[in-house]
C-alpha positions in Angstrom: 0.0 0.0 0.0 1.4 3.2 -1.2 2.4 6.0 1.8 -0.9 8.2 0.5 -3.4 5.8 1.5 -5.1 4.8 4.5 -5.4 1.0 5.1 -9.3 1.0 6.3 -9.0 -2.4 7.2 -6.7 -2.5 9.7 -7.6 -3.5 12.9 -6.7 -1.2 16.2 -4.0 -2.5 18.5 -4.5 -1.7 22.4 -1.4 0.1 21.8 -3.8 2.9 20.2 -6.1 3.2 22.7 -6.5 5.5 25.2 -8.7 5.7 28.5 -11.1 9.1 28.7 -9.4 9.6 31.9 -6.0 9.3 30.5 -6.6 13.1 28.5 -6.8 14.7 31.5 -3.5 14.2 32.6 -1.9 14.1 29.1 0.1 17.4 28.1 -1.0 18.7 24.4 2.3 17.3 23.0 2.4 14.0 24.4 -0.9 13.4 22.9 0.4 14.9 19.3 3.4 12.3 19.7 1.0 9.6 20.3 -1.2 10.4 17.3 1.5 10.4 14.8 3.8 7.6 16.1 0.3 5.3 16.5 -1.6 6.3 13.6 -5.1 6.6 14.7 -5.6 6.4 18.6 -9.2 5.5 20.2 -10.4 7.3 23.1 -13.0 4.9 25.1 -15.3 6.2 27.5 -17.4 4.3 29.6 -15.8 1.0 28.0 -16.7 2.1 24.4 -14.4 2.9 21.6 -16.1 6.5 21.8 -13.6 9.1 20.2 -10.9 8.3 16.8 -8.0 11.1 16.5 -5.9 11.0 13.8 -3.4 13.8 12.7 -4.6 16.2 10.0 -2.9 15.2 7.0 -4.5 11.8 7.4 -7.9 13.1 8.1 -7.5 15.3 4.6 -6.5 11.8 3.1 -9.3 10.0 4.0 -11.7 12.2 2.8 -9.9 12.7 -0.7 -10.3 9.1 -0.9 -14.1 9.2 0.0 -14.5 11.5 -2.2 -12.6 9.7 -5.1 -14.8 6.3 -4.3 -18.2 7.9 -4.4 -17.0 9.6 -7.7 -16.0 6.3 -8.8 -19.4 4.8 -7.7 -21.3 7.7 -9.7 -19.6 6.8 -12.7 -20.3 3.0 -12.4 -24.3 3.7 -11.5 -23.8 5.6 -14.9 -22.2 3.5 -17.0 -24.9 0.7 -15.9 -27.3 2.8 -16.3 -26.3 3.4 -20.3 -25.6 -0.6 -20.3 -29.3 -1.4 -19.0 -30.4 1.1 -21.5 -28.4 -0.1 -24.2 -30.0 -3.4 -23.6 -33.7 -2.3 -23.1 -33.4 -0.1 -26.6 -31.0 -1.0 -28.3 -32.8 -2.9 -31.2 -35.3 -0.4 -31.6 -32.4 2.2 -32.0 -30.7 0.2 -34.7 -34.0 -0.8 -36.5 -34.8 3.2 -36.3 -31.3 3.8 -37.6 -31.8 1.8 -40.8 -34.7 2.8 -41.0 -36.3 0.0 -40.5 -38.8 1.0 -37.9 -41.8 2.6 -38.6 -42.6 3.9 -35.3 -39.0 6.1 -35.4 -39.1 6.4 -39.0 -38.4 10.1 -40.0 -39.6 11.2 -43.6 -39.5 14.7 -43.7 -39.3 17.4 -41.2 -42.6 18.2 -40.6 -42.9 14.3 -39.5 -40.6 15.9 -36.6 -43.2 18.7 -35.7 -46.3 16.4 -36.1 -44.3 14.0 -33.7 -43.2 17.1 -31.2 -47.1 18.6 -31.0 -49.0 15.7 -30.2 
């Protein structure tokens, strides 16, 4: 996995987690040094993985990959979408385009404005 990428499957070692409690004694700096040498740290309260802290960078990360994977999900819905229709039309389409059909066939222009008004 290339350094720009968050594993999201990684699992969180008791190494990263900290107690609620533990934040009140903590300085500011030794909690920084925490975040970056353990990667994402989990606060628990009351016994429950409550809080994740991660530093910045990483955060920006994550999002620009949410943001790349719903964009890739958009265009695959689309491209489905075109495949489904492809399959639901697509002989009528190539019947109209040879002209074959008669309920696409275009003679003459005012064909297309009888076809528009009605």
């Amino acid at each position: 996995m290339s350094p720009s990428t968050i594993d999201l499957d990684k699992r969180i070692e008791s190494k990263q987690l900290l107690k609620g409690q533990e934040l009140r004694t903590m300085s500011q700096r030794s909690l920084l040094n925490k975040v970056q040498k353990e990667g994402p740290v989990g606060v628990l309260i009351n016994s429950e993985l409550s809080i994740a802290m991660l530093p910045w960078n990483k955060f920006e990360l994550l999002l620009e990959q949410l943001n790349e994977k719903e964009q890739f999900i958009e265009d695959l819905q689309s491209q489905l979408e075109d495949v489904l229709l492809s399959l639901h039309t697509g002989d009528a389409v190539k019947r109209a385009e040879e002209g074959q059909s008669e309920e696409y066939k275009v003679n003459s222009l005012s064909d297309v404005m009888e076809r528009i008004t009605d």
